[in-house]
Backbone as JSON Lines, residues from 0, in Angstrom:
{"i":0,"aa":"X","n":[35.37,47.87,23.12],"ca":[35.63,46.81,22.18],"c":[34.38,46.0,21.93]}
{"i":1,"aa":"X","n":[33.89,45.78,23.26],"ca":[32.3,45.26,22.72],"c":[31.3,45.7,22.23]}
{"i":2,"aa":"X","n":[31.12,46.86,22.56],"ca":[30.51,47.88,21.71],"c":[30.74,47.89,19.74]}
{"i":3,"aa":"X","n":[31.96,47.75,19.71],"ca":[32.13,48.02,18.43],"c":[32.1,46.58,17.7]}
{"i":4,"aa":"X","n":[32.03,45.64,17.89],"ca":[31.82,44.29,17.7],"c":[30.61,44.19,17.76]}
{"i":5,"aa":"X","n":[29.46,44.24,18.47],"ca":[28.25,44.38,18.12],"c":[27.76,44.88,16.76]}
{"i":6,"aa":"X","n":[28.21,46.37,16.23],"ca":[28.03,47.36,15.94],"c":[28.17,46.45,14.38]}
{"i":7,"aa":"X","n":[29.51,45.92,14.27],"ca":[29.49,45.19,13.46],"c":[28.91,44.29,12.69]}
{"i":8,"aa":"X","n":[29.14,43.52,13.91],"ca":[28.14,42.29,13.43],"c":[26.89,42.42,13.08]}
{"i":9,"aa":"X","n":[26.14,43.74,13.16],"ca":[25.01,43.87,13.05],"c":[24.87,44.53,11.35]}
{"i":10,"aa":"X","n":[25.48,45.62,11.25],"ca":[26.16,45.9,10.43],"c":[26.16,44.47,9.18]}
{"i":11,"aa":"X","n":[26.89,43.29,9.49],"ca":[27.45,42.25,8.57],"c":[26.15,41.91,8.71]}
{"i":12,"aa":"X","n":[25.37,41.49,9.13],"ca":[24.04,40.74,9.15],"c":[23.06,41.55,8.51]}
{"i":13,"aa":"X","n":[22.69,42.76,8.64],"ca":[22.11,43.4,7.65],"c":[22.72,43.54,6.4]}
{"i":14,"aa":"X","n":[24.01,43.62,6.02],"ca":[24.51,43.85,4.54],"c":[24.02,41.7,4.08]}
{"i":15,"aa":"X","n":[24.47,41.25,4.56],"ca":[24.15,39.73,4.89],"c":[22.42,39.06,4.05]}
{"i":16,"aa":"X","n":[21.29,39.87,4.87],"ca":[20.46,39.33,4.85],"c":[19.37,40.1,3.59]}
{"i":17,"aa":"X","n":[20.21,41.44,3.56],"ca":[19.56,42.39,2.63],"c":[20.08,41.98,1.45]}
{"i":18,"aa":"X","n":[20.95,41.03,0.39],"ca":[21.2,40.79,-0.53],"c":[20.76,39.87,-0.46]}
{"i":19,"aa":"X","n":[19.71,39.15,-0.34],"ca":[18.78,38.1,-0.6],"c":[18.14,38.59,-1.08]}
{"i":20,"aa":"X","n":[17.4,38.36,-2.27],"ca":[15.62,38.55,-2.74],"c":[14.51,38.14,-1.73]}
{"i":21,"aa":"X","n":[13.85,39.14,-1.85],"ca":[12.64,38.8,-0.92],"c":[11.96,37.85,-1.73]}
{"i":22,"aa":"X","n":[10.47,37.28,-1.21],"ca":[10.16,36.21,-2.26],"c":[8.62,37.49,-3.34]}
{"i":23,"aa":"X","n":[8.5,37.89,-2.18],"ca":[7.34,38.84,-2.88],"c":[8.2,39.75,-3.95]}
{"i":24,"aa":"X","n":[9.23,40.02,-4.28],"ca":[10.13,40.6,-5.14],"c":[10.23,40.22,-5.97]}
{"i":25,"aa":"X","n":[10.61,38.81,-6.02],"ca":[10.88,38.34,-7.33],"c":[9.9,36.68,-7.19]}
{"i":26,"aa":"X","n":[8.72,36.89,-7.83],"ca":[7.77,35.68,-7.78],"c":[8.4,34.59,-8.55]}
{"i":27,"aa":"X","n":[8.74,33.43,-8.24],"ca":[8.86,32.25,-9.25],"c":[7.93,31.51,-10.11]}
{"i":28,"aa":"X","n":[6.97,31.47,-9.89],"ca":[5.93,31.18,-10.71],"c":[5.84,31.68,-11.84]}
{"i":29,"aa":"X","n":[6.08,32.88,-12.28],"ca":[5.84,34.12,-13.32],"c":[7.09,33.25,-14.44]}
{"i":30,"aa":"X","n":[6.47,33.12,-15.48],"ca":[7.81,32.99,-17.32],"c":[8.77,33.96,-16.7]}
{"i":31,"aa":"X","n":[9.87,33.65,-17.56],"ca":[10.38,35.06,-17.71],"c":[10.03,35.59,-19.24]}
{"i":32,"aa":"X","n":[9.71,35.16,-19.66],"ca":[9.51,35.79,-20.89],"c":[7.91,36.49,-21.17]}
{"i":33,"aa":"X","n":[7.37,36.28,-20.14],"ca":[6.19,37.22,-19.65],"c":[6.17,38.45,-19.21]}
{"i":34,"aa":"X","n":[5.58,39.74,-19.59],"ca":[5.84,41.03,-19.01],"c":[5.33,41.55,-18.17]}
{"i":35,"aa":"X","n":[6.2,42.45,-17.6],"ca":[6.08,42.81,-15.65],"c":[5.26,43.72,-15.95]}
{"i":36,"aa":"X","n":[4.63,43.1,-14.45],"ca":[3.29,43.75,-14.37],"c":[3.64,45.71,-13.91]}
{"i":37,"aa":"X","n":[3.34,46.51,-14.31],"ca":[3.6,47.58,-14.06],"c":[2.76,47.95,-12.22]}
{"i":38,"aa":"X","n":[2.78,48.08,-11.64],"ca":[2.29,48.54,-10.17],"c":[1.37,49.53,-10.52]}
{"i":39,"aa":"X","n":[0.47,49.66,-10.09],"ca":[-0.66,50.38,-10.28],"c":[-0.19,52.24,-9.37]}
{"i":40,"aa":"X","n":[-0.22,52.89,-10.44],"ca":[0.07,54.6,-9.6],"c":[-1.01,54.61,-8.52]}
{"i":41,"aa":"X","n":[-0.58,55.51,-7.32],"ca":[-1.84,55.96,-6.36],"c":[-2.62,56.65,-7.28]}
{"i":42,"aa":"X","n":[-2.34,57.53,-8.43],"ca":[-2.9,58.58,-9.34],"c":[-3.16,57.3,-10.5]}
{"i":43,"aa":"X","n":[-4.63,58.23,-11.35],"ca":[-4.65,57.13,-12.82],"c":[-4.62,58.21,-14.01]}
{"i":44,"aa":"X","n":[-2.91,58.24,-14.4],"ca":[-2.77,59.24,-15.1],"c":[-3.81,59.49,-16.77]}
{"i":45,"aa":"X","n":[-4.73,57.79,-16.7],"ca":[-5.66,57.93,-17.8],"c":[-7.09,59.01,-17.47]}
{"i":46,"aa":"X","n":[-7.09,58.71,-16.14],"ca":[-8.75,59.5,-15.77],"c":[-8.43,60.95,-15.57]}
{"i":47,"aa":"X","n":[-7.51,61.41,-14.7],"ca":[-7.01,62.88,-14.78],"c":[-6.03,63.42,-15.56]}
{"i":48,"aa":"X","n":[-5.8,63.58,-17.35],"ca":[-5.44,63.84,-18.42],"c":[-5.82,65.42,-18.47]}
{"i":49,"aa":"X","n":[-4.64,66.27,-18.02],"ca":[-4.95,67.79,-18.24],"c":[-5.16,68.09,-19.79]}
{"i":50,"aa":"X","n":[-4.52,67.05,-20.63],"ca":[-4.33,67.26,-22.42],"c":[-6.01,67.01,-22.66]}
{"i":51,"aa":"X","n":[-6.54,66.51,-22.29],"ca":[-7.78,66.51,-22.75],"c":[-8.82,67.85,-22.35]}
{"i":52,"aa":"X","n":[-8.4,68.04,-21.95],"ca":[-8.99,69.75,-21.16],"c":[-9.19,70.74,-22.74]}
{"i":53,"aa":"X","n":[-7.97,70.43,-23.39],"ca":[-8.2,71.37,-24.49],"c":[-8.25,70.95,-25.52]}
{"i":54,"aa":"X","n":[-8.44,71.75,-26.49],"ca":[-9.27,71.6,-27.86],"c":[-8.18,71.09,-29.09]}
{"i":55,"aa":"X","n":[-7.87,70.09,-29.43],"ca":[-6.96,69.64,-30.25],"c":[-7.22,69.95,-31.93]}
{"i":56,"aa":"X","n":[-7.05,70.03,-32.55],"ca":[-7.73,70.54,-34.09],"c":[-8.78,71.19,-34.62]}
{"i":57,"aa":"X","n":[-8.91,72.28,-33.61],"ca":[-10.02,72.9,-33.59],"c":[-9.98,73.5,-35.19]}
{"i":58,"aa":"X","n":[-10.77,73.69,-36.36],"ca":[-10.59,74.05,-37.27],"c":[-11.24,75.66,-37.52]}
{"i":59,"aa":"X","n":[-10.73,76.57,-37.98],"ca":[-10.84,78.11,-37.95],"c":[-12.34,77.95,-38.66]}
{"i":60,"aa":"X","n":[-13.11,79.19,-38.89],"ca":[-14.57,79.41,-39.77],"c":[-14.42,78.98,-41.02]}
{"i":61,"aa":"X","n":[-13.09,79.33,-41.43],"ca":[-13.12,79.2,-43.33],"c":[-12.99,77.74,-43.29]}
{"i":62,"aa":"X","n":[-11.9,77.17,-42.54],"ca":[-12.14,75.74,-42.74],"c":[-13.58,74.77,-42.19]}
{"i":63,"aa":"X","n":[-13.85,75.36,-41.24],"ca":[-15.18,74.78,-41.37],"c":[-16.5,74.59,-42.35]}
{"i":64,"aa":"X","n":[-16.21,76.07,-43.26],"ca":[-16.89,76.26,-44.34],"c":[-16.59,75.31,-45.42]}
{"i":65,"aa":"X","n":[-15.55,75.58,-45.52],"ca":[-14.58,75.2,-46.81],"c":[-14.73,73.45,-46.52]}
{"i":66,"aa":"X","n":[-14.99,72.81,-45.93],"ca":[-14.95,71.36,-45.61],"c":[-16.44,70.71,-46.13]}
{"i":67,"aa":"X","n":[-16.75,71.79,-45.68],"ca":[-18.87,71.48,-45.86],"c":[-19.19,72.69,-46.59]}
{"i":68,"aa":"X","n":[-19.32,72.67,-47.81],"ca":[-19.87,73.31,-48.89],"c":[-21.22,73.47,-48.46]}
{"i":69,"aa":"X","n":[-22.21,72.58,-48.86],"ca":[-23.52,72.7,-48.36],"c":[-23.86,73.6,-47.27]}
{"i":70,"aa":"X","n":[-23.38,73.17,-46.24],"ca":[-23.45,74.32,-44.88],"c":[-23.24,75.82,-45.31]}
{"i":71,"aa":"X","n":[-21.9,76.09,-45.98],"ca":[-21.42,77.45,-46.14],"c":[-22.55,78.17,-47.37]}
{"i":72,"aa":"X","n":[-22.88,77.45,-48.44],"ca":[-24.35,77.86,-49.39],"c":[-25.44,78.0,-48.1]}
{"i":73,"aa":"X","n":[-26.33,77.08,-47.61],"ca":[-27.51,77.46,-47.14],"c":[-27.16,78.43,-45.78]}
{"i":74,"aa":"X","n":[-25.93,78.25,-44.88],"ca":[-25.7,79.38,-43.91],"c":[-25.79,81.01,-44.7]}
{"i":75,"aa":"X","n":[-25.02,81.07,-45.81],"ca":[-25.26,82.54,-46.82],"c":[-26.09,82.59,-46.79]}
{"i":76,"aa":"X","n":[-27.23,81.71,-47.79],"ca":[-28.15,82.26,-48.04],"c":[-29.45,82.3,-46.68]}
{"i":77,"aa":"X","n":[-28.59,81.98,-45.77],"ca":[-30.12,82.03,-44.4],"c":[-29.91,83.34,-44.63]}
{"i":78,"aa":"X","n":[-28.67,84.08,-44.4],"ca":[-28.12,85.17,-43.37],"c":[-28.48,86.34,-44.64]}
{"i":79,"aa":"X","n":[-28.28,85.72,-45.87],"ca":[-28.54,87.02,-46.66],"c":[-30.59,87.37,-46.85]}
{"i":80,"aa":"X","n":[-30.85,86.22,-46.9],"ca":[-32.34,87.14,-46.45],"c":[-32.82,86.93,-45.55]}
{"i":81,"aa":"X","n":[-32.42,86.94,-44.54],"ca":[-32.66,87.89,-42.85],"c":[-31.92,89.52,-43.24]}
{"i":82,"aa":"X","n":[-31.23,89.75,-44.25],"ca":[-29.89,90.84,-44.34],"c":[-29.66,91.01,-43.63]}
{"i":83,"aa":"X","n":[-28.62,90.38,-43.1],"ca":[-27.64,89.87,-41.95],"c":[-26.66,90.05,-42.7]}
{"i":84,"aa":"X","n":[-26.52,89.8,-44.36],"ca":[-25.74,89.69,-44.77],"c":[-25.45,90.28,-45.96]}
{"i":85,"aa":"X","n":[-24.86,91.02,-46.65],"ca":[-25.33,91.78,-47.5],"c":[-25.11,90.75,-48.93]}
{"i":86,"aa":"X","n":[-26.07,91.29,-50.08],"ca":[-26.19,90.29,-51.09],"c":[-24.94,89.66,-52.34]}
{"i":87,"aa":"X","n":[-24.05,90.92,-51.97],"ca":[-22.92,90.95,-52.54],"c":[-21.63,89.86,-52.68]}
{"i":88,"aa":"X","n":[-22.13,89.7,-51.26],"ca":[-21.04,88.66,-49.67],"c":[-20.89,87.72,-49.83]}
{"i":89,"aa":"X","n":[-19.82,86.82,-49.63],"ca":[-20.14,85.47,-48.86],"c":[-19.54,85.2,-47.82]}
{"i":90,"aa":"X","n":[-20.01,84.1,-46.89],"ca":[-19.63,84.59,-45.63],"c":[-18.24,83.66,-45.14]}
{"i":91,"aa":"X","n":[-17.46,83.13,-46.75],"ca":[-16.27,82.75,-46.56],"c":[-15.57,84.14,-46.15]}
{"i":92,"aa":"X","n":[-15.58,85.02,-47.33],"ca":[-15.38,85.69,-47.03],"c":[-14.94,86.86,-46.0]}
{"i":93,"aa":"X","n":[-16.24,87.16,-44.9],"ca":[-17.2,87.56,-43.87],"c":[-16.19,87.09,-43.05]}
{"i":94,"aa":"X","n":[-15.85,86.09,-42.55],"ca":[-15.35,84.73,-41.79],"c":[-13.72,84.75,-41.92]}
{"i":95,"aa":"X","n":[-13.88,85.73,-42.28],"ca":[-11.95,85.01,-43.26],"c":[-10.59,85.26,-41.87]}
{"i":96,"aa":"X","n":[-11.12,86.01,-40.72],"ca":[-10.1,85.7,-39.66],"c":[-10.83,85.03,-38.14]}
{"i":97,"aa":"X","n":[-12.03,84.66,-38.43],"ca":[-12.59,84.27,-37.3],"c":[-11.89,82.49,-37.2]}
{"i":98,"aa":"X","n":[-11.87,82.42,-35.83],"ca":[-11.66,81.1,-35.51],"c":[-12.56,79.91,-35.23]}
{"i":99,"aa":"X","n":[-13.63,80.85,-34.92],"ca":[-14.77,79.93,-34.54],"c":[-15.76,80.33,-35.71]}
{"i":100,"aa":"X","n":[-16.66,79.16,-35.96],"ca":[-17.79,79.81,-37.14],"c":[-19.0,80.56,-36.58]}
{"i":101,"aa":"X","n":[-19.22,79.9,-35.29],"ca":[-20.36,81.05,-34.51],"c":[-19.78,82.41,-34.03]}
{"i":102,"aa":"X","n":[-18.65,82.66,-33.87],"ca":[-18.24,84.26,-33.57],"c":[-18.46,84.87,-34.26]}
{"i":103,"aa":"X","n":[-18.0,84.15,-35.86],"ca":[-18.32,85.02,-36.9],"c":[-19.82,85.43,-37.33]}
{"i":104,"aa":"X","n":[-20.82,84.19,-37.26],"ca":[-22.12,84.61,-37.65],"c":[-22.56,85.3,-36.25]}
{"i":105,"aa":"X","n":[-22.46,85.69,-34.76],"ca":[-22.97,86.22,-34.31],"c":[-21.87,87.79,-33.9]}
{"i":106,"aa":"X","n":[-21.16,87.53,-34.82],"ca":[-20.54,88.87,-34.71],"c":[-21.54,89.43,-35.76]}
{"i":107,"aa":"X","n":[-21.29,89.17,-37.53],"ca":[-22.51,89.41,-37.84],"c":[-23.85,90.18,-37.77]}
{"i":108,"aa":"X","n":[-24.16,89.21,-36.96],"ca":[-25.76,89.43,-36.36],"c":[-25.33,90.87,-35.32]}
{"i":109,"aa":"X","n":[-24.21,91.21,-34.46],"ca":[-24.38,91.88,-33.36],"c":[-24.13,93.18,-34.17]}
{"i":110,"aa":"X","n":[-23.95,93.21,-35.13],"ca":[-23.56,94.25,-35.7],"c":[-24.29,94.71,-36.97]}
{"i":111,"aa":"X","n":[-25.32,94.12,-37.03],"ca":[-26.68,94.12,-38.18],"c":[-27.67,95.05,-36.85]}
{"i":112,"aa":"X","n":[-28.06,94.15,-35.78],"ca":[-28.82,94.49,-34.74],"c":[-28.43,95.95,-34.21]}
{"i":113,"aa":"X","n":[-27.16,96.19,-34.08],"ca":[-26.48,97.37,-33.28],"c":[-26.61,98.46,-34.19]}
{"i":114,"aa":"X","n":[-26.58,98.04,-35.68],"ca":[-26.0,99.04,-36.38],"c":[-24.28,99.78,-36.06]}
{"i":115,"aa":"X","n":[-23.88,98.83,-36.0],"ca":[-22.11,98.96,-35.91],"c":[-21.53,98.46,-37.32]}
{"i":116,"aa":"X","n":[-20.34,99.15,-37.96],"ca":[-19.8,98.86,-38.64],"c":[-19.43,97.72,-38.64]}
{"i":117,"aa":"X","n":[-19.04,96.32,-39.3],"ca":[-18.96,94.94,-39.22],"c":[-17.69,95.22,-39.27]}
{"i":118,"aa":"X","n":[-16.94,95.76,-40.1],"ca":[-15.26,95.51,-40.03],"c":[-14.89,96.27,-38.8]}
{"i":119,"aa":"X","n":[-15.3,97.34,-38.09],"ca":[-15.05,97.7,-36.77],"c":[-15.21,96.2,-36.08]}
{"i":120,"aa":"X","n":[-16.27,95.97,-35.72],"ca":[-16.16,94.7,-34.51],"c":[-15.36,93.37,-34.95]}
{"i":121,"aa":"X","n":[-15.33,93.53,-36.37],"ca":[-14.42,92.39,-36.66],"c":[-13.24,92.38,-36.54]}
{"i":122,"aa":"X","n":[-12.4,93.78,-36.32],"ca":[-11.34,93.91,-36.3],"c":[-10.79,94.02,-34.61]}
{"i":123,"aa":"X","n":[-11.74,94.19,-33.7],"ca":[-11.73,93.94,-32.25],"c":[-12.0,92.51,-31.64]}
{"i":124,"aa":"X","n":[-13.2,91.93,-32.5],"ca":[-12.79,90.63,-32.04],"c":[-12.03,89.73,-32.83]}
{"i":125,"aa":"X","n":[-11.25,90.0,-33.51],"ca":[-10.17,89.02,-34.21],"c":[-9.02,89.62,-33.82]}
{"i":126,"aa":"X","n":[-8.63,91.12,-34.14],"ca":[-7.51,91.52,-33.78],"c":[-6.51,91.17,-34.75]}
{"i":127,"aa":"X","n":[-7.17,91.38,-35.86],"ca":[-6.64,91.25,-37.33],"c":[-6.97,92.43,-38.03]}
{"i":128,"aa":"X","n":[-6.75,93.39,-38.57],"ca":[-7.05,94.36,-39.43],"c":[-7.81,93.75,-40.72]}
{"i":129,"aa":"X","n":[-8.91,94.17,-41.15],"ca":[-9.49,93.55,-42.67],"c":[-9.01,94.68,-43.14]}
{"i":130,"aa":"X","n":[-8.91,94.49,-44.83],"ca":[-8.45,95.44,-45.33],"c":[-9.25,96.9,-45.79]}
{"i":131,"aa":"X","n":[-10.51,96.44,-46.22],"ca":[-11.47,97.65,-46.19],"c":[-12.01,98.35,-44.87]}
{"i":132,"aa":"X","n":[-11.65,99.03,-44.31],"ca":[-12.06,99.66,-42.91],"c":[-11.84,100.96,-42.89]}
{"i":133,"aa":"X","n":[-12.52,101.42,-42.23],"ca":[-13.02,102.88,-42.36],"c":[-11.68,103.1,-41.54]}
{"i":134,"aa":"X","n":[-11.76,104.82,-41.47],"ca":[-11.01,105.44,-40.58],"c":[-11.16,105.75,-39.44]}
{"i":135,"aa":"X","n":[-12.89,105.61,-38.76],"ca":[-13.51,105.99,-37.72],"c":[-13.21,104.47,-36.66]}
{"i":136,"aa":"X","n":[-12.83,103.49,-37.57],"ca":[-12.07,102.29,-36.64],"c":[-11.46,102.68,-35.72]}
{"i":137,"aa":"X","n":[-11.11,102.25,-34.34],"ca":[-9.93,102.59,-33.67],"c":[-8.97,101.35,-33.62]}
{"i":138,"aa":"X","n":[-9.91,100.07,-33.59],"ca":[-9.16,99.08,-33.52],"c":[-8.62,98.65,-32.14]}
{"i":139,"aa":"X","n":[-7.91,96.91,-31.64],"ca":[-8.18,96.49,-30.45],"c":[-7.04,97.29,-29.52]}
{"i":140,"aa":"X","n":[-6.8,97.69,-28.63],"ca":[-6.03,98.37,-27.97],"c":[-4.87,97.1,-27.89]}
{"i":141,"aa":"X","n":[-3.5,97.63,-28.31],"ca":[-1.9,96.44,-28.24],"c":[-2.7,95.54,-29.35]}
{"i":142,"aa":"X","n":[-3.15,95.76,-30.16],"ca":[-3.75,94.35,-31.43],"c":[-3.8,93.56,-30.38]}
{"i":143,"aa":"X","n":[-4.02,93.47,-29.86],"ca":[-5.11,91.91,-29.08],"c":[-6.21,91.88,-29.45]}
{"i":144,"aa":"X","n":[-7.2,90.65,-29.74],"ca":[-8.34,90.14,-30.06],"c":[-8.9,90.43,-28.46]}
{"i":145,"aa":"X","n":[-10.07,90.91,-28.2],"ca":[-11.17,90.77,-27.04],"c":[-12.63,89.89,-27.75]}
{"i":146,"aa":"X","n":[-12.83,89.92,-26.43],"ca":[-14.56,89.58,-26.5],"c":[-15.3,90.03,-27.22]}
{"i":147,"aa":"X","n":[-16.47,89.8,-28.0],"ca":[-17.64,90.36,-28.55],"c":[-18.49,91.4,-27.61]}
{"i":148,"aa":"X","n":[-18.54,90.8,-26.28],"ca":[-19.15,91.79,-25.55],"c":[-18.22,93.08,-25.49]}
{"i":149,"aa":"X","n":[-16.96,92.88,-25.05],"ca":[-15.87,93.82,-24.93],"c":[-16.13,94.95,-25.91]}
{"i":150,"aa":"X","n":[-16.31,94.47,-27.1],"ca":[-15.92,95.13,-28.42],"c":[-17.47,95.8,-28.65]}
{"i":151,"aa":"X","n":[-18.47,95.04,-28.33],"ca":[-19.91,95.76,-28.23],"c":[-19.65,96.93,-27.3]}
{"i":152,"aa":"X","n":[-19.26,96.8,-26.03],"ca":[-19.55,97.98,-25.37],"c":[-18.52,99.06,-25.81]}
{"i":153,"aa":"X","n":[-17.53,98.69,-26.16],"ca":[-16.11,100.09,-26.6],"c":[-16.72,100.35,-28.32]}
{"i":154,"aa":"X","n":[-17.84,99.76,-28.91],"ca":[-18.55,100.83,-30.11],"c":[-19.69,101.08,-29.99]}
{"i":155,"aa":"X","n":[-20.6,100.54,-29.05],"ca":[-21.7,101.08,-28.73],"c":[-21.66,100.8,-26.9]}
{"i":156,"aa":"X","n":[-21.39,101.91,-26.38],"ca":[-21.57,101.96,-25.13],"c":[-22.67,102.24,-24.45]}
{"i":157,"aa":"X","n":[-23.76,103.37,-25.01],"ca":[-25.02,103.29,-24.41],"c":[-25.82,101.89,-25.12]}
{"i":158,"aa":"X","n":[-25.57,100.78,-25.36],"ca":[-26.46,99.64,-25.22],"c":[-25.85,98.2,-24.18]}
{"i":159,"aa":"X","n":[-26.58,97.67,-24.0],"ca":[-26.7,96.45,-23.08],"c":[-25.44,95.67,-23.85]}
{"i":160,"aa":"X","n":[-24.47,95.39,-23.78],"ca":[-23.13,94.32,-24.32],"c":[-23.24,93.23,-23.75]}
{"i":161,"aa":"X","n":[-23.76,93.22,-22.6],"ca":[-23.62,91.76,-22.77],"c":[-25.06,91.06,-22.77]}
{"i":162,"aa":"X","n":[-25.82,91.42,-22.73],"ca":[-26.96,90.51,-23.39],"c":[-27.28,90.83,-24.97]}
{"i":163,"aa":"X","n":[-26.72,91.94,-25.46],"ca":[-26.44,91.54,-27.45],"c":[-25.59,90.63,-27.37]}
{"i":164,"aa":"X","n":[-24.41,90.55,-26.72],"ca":[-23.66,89.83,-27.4],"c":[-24.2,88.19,-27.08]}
{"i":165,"aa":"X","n":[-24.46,87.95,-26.22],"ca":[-25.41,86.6,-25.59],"c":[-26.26,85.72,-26.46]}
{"i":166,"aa":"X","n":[-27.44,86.98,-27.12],"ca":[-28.37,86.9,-28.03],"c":[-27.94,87.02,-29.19]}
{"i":167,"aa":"X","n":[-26.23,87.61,-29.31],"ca":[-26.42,87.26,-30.9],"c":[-25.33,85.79,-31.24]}
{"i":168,"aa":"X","n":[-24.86,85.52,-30.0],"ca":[-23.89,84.47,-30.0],"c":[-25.17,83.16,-29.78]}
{"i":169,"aa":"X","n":[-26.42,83.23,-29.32],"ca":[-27.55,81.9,-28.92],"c":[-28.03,81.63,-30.54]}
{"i":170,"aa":"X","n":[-28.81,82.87,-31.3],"ca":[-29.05,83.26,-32.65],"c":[-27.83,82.38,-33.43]}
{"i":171,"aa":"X","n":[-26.56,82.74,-33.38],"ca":[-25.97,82.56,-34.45],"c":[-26.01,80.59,-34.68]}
{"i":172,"aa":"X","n":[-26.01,80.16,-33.2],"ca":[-25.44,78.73,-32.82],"c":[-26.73,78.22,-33.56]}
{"i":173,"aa":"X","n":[-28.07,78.87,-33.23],"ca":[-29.42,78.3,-33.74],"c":[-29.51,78.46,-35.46]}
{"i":174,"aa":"X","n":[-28.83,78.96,-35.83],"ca":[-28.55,79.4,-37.54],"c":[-28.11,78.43,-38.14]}
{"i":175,"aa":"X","n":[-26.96,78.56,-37.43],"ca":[-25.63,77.38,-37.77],"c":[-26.38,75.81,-37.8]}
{"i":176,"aa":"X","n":[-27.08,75.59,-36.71],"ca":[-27.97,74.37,-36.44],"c":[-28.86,74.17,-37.62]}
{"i":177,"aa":"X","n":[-29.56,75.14,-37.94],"ca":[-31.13,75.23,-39.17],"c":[-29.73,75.31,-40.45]}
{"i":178,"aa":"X","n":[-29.01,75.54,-40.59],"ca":[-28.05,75.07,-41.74],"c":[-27.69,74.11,-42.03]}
{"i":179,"aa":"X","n":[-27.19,73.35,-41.13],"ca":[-26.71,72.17,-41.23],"c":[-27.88,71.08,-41.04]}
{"i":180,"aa":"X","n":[-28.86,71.3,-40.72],"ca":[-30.09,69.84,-40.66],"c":[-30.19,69.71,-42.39]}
């Protein structure tokens, strides 16, 4: 019986003392019509932001062209007399499934240098079919888009793939640069 009377009372004194506000709980000083202070996370979900990791509106080649006229004239005409580009061309055109504008000008270039068919490698690294393409195409294995290097070495296998593709991806960025100044 004493046992369980203890048990109690202890019991009543904690239900008792725990429906009080602590004072650090609820400050009196503070308005109420002032807003609560939020507690600071152990984490600062502003400094470690995985959404910023990636590329939000990245705009495809044609729109990059198509935005900056100027650029897309003097980039042609760099590339057509280096003949990089043939005179016919433009490199909206050229560009018309690339996502990035340097893939496209150093796809381009890797395929001026290689002597590879351009709609072959264009159709491996986009993984889009263009419509004029030979028959000697094989095209990306499951239509998946690969790498430039990838696609260098599966049409020209006795050459170096990944330092063309390196040198024609450094080239194209330095093009793109002397275009736009």
């Amino acid at each position: 019986m004493r046992r369980s009377s203890i048990v109690l009372s202890v019991v009543i004194l904690c239900f008792f003392l725990g429906s009080f506000p602590g004072s650090a709980q609820d400050p009196k000083d503070q308005p109420k019509d002032a807003p609560a202070a939020q507690p600071e996370p152990w984490y600062s979900p502003k400094k470690y932001n995985p959404a910023k990791l990636f590329k939000r509106g990245s705009k495809s080649a044609n729109d990059q062209l198509a935005s900056n006229g100027d650029l897309e004239a003097k980039l042609t005409r760099q590339l057509q007399v280096q003949e990089i580009l043939p005179q016919d061309k433009h490199l909206q055109d050229a560009c018309s499934s690339f996502r990035e504008l340097a893939d496209c000008v150093a796809t381009l270039r890797a395929s001026h240098v290689l002597k590879i068919d351009f709609s072959c490698l264009k159709w491996d690294v986009t993984g889009v079919k263009p419509k004029p393409v030979s028959d000697s195409c094989a095209g990306p294995s499951g239509g998946k888009a690969m790498g430039l290097t990838r696609s260098i070495d599966l049409l020209k296998p006795d050459s170096d793939a990944k330092s063309e593709a390196s040198n024609a991806l450094r080239r194209a960025h330095e093009d793109i640069k002397d275009a736009s100044d």
